[in-house]
C-alpha positions as CSV (number, residue, x, y, z in Angstrom):
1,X,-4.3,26.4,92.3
2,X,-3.1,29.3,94.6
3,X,-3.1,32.9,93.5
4,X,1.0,32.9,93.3
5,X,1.1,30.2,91.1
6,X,-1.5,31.2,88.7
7,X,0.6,34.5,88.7
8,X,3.6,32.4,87.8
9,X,1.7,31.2,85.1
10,X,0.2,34.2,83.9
11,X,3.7,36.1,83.9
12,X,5.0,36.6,80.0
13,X,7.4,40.2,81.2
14,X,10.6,37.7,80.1
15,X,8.8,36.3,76.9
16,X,10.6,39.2,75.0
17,X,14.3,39.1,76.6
18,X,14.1,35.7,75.6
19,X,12.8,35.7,72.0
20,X,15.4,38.8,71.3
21,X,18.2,36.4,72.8
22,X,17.3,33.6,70.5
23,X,16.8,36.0,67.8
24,X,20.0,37.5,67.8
25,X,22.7,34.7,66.2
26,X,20.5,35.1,62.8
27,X,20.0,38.4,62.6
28,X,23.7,38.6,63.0
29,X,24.2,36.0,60.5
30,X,22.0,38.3,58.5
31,X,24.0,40.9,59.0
32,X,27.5,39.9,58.0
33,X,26.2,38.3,54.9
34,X,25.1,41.3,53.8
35,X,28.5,42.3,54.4
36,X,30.1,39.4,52.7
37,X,27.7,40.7,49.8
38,X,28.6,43.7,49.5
39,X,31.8,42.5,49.5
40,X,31.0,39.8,46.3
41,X,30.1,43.1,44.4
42,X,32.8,44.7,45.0
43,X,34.9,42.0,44.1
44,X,32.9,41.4,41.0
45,X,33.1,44.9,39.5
46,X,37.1,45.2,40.3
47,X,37.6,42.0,38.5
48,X,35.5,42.9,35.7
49,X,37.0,46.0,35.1
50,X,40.5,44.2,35.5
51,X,39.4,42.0,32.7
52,X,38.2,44.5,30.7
53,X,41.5,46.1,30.9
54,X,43.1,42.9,30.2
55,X,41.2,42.1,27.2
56,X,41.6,45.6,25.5
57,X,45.6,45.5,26.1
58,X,45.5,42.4,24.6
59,X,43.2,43.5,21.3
60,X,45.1,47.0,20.3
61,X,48.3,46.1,19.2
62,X,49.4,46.0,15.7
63,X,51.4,43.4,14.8
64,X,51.4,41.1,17.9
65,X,51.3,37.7,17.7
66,X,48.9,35.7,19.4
67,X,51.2,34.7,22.2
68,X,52.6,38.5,23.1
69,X,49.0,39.4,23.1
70,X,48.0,36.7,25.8
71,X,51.3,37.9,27.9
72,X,50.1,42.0,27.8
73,X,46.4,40.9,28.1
74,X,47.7,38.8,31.8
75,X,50.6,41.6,32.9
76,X,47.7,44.1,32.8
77,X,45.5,42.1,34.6
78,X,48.3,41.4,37.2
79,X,49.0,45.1,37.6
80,X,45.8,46.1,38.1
81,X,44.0,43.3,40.3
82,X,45.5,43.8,43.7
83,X,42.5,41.6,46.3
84,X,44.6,39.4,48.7
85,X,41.0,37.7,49.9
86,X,40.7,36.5,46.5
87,X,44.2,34.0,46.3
88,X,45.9,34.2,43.3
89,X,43.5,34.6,39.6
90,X,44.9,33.8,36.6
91,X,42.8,34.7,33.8
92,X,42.4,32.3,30.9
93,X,42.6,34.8,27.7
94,X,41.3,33.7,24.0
95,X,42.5,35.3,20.9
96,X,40.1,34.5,17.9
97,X,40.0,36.3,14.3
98,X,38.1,39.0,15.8
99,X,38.1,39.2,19.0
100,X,39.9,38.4,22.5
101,X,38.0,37.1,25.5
102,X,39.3,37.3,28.8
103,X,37.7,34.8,32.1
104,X,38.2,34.1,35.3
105,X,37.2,31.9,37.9
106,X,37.9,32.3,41.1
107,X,35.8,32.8,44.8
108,X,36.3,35.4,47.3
109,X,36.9,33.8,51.2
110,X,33.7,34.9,53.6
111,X,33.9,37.2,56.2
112,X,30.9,36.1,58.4
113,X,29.0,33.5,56.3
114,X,31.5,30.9,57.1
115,X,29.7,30.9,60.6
116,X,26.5,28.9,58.5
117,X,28.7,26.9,56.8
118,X,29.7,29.0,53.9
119,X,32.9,29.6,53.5
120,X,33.2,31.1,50.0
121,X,31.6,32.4,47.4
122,X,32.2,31.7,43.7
123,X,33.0,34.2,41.6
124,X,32.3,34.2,37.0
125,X,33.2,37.1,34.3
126,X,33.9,37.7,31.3
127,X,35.3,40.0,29.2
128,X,34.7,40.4,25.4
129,X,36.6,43.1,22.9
130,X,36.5,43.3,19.2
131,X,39.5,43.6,17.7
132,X,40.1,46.4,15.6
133,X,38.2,46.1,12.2
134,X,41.5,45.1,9.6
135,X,41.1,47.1,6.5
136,X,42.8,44.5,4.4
137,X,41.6,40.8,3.0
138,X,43.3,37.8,1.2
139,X,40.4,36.5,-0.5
140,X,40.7,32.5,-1.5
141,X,37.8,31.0,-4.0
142,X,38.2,27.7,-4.1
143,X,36.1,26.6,-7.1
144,X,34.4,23.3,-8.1
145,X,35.2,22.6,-12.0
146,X,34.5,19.4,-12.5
147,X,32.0,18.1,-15.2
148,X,28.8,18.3,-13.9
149,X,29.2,22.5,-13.3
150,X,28.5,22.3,-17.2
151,X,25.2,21.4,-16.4
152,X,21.8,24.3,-15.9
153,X,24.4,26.8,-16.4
154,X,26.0,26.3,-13.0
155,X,29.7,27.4,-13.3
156,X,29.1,30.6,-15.7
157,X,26.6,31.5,-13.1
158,X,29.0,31.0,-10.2
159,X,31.7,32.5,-12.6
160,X,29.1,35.8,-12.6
161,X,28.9,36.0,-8.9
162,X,32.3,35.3,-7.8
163,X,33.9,38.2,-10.6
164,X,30.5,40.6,-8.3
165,X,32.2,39.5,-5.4
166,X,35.3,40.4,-6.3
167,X,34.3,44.2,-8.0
168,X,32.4,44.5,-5.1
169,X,35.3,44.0,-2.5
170,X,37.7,45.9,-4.6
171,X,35.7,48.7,-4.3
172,X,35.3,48.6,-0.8
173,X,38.7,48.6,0.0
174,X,41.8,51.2,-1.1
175,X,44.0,50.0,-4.0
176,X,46.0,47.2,-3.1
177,X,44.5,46.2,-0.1
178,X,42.2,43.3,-1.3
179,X,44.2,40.0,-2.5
180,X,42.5,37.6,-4.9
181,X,43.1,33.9,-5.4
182,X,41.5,31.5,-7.2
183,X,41.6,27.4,-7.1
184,X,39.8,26.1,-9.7
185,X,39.4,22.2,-8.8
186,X,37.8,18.9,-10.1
187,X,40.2,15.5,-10.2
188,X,43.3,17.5,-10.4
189,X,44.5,21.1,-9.6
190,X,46.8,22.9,-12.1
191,X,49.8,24.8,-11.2
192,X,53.3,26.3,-10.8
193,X,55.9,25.8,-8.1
194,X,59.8,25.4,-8.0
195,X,60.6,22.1,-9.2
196,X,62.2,21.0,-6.0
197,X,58.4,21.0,-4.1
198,X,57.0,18.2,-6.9
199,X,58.0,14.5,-8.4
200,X,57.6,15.2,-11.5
201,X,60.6,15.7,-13.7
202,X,61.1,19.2,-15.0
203,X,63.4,20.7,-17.2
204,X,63.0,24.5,-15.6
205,X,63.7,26.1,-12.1
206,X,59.6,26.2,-11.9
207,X,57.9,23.0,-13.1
208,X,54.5,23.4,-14.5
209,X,51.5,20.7,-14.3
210,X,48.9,18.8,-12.7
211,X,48.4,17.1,-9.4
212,X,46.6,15.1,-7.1
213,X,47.3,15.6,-3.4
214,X,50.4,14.6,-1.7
215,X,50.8,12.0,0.6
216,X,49.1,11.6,4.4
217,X,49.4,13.7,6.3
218,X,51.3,15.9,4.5
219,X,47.9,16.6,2.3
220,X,46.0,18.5,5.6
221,X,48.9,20.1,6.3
222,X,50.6,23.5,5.0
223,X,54.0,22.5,5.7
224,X,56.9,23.4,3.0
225,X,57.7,20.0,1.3
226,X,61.0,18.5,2.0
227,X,63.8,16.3,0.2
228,X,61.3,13.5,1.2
229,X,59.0,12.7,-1.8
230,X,56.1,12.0,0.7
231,X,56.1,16.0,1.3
232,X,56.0,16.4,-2.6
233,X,53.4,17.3,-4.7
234,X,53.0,15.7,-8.7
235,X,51.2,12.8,-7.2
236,X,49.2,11.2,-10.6
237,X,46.3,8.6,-10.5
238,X,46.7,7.5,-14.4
239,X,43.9,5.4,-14.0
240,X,41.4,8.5,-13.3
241,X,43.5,11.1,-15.3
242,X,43.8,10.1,-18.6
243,X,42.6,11.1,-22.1
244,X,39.8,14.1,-21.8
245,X,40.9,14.4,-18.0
246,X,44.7,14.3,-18.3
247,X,47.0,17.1,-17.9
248,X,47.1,18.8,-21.0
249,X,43.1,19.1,-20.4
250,X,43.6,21.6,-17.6
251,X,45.5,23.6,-19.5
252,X,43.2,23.7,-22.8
253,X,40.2,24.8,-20.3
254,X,42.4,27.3,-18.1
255,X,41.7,25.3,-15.0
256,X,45.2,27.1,-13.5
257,X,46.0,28.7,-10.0
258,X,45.9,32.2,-9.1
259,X,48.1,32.4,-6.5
260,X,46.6,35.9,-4.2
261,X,47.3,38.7,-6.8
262,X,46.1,42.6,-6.5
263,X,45.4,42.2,-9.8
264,X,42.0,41.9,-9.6
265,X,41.1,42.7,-13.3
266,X,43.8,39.7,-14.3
267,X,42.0,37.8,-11.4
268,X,38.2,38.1,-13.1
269,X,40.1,37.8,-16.6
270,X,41.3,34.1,-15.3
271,X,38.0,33.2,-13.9
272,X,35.8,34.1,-17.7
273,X,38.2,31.6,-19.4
274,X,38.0,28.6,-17.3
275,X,35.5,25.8,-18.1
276,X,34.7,22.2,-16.3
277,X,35.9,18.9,-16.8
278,X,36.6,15.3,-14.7
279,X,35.7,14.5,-11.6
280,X,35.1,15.8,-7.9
281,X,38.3,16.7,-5.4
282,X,37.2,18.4,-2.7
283,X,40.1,18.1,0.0
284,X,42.7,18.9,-3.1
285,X,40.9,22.4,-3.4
286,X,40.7,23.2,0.5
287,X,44.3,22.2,0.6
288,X,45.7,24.2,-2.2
289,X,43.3,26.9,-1.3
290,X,45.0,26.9,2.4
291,X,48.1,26.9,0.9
292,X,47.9,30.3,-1.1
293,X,46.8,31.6,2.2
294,X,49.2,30.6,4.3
295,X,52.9,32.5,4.2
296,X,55.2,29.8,3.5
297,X,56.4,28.0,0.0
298,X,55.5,26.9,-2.2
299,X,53.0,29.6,-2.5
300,X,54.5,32.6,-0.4
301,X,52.5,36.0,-1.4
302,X,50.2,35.3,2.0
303,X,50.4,37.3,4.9
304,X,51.6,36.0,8.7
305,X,48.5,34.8,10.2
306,X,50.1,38.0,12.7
307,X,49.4,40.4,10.7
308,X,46.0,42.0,12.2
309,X,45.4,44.6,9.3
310,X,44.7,41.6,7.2
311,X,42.2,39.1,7.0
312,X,41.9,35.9,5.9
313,X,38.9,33.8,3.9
314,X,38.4,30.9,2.1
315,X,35.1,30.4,-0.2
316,X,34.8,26.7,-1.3
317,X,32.3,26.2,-3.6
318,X,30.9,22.2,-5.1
319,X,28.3,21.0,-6.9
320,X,29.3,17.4,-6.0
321,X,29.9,14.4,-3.8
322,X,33.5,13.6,-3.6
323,X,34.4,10.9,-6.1
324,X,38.2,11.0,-6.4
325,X,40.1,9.4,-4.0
326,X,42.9,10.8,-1.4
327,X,45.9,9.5,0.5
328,X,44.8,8.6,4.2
329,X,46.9,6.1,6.8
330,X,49.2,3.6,6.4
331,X,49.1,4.7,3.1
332,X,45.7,4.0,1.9
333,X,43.7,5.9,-0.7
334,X,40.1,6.4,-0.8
335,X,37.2,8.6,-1.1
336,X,36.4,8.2,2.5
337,X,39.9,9.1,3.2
338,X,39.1,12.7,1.1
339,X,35.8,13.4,3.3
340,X,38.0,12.7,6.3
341,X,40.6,15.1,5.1
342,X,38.4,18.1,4.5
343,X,37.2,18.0,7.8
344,X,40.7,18.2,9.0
345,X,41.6,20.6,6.7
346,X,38.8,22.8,7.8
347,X,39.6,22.7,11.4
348,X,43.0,23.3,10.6
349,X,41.9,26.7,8.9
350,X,39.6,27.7,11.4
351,X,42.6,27.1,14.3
352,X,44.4,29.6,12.2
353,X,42.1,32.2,12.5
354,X,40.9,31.9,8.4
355,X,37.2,32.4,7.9
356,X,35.8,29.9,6.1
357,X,32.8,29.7,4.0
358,X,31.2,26.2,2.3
359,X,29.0,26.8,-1.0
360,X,26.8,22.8,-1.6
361,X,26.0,24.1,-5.1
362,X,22.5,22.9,-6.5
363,X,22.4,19.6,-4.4
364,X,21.4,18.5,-1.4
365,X,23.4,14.7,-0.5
366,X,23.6,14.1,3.0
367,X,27.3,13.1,2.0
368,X,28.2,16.7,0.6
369,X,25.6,18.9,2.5
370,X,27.1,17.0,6.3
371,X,30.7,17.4,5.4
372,X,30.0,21.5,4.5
373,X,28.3,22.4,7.3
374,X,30.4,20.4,9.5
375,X,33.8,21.8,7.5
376,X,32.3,25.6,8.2
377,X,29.9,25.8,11.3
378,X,27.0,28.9,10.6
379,X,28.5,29.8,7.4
380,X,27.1,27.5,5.1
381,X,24.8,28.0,2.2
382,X,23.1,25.5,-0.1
383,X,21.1,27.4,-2.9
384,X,19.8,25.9,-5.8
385,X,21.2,26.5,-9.6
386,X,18.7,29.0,-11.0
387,X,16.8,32.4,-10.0
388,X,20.4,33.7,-9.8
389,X,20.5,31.8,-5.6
390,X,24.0,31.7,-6.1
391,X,24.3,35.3,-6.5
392,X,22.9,36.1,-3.4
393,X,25.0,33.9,-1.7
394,X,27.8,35.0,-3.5
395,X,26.3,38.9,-2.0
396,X,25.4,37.8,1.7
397,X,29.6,36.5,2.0
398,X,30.6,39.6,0.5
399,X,28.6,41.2,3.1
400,X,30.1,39.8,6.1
401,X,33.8,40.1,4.8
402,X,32.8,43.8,4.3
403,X,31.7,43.9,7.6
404,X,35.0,43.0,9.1
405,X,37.4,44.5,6.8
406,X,35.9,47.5,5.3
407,X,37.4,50.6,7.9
408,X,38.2,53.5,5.5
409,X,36.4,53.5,1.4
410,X,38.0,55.0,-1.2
């Protein structure tokens, strides 16, 4: 080969020029997505602090109901989130007993990437504020009394810890902030009302008596009871309430509603003289016990669910599989119609914002221990009857409503 060609050959002097020119579309890609990055964390931090904004407007108020707070928690967000390369984000704001969340989704449009195919980038917070700690509770102990608590000492030992619970709450708080009510249940519940919320005949403005639930669905509900008997309380199985188990049995052993009182001396007063008898009623308990909770008749000494100084519990307590049976569709009754009521009347607690605990009392059926924990997701306790379990039960759900409620001690 000649000398010029070898030269020709040999020559690299435009190796460079050519390597830069291929070298410089990706380094510019490079570039701008470090741009479009910096731009992602910009856009992340505004919206986060936008959120956090959002979810402390919506936490501080008073008295606000759930629905105002959601409105002040977006109207902040909206004056305070300004990005046009975002489009328009609407956060998604949560209020729960004790606390408000506030989200967003969204992506922010690329600047440069979009040159690789990119053309946004996907954006994810969260914002999470306690609400203020309330410095007032409505306390509901929904109570198994049926027969078999007279067994290993069971209901003067859950007696004992629930009467604890309540000392211990009422000194916590300031006079007259803690509210105590007590369902004592087994087949039947015992109670007062106006005469126009039962069937039963009465001869006085407030009629007096026992009951089984009302009819479905009226029995998972809290609803006010109407002109329609369906709505009505008084309902009587005769076949599983008679002789030891009738009527005038729940009065002889005290087994009467304590609709929420301040009086928590005539509360503990109530509790040392009941004593067991009949059979197992879940879903009546829940429901009565949801019922001196909630604001509206019959039982009206409850709070609005509004209200943020106050919070709201239910302690339901059995030693038992359900063996009474409850009003279900098309006007059926069955146990497996109670076990399906529970669970509705749990969630139906929960979605107001009541706490709700679930005691399986010295036994450990699949049918009773399921339904619980199902009824009150991580607040569920099965302790054994003896070595004073139920006690510390009683103490670690004392703890916890403290922990919430307790803002200023005497």
């Amino acid at each position: 080969m000649s000398k010029p060609s070898e030269c020709f050959f040999r020559s690299t002097r435009g190796n460079t020029s050519m390597l830069l020119a291929l070298s410089i579309v990706p380094l510019g890609l490079a570039a701008g997505a470090a741009i479009d990055y910096v731009r992602l964390n910009e856009a992340k931090t505004e919206l986060q602090s936008a959120l956090d904004g959002a979810a402390l407007a919506a936490a501080l108020p008073k008295d606000a109901s759930n629905g105002a707070r959601i409105a002040l928690g977006k109207d902040f967000f909206a004056a305070n989130f300004h990005r046009t390369d975002m489009g328009t984000v609407d956060p998604q704001i949560l209020i729960t007993a004790t606390a408000v969340r506030a989200t967003a989704d969204t992506s922010l449009a690329t600047s440069f990437m979009h040159l690789a195919g990119i053309h946004a980038m996907g954006i994810q917070e969260t914002a999470e504020v306690a609400r203020p700690g309330s410095s007032k509770a409505e306390v509901v102990l929904v109570l198994d009394y049926s027969g078999s608590m007279n067994k290993k000492g069971k209901y003067q030992a859950m007696r004992d810890a629930a009467s604890e619970m309540i000392d211990s709450l009422g000194s916590a708080l300031k006079p007259g902030d803690l509210k105590i009510g007590l369902v004592p249940f087994s087949a039947m519940v015992f109670t007062s009302m106006s005469k126009s919320y039962v069937v039963q005949p009465s001869a006085d403005a407030t009629w007096t008596g026992s009951t089984q639930d009302r009819k479905y669905p009226y029995n998972i509900t809290v609803d006010t009871p109407t002109s329609d008997n369906a709505t009505k309380w008084g309902q009587f199985d005769a076949n599983e309430n008679k002789g030891g188990s009738g009527c005038a049995a729940y009065a002889n052993k005290k087994l009467k509603i304590v609709p929420l009182t301040t009086d928590l001396d005539g509360a503990k007063s109530a509790l040392e003289a009941m004593a067991p008898l009949g059979n197992t009623n879940i879903p009546l308990g829940a429901e009565f016990g949801w019922n001196l909770l909630d604001p509206q008749a019959p039982y009206t000494e409850g709070v609005p669910y509004s209200e943020i100084d106050t919070r709201k519990y239910l302690v339901l307590l059995t030693d038992g599989v359900q063996t009474s049976s409850e009003w279900g569709k098309n006007d059926s009754r069955s146990v497996s119609n109670g076990q399906k009521n529970l669970l509705s009347l749990c969630g139906g607690m929960r979605a107001k914002g009541i706490t709700v605990f679930t005691i399986a009392y010295d036994i450990t059926d699949p049918a009773v221990t399921t339904l619980l924990s199902t009824c009150a997701p991580g607040r569920y306790y099965e302790p054994e009857a003896g070595d004073d379990e139920i006690g510390a039960v009683f103490d670690a759900i004392t703890s916890q409503i403290k922990s919430q409620v307790v803002r200023l001690t005497r």
